[in-house]
C-alpha positions in Angstrom: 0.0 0.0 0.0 1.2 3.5 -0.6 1.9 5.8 1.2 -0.7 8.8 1.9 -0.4 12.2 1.8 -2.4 14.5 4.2 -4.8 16.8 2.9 -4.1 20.5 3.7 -6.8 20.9 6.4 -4.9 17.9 8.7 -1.9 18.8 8.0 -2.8 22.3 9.2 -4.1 20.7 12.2 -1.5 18.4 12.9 0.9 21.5 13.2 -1.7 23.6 15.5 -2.2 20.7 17.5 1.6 20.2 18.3 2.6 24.0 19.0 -0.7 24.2 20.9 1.0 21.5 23.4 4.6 23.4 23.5 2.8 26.2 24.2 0.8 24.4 26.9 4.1 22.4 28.2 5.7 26.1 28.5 3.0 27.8 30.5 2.7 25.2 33.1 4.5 25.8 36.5 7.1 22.2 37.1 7.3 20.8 40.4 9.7 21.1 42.8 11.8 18.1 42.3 11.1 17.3 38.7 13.5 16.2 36.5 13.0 19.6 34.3 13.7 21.4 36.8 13.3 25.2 35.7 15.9 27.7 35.6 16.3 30.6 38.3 17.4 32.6 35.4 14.3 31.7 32.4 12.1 34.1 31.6 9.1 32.1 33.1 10.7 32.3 36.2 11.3 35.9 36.3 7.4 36.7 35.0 6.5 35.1 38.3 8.7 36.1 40.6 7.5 40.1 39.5 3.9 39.0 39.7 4.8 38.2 43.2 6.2 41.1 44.6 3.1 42.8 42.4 0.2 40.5 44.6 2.8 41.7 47.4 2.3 45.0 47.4 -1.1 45.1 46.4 -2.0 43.7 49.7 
């Protein structure tokens, strides 16, 4: 049997589908302990470490 080719409208969402999970996988906040640990120095890490000290001082 040949192989088949996607049609346009799967391949499309085959390729949303997967960023949509990066993007997903990026947002999320990793566990203390995991393997993956996240760097002090990423950027995720610094957006919540000035949303603290924001929730901080709003209180």
């Amino acid at each position: 049997m040949g192989v088949t080719r996607l049609k346009r409208k799967d391949r499309r969402n085959k390729t949303v589908s997967r960023l949509e999970v990066q993007f997903l996988k990026l947002g999320r906040n990793l566990e203390e302990g995991s393997r993956s640990k996240e760097s002090k120095h990423s950027q995720i890490a610094k957006n919540e470490a000035i949303l603290s000290q924001i929730e901080a001082s709003a209180k």
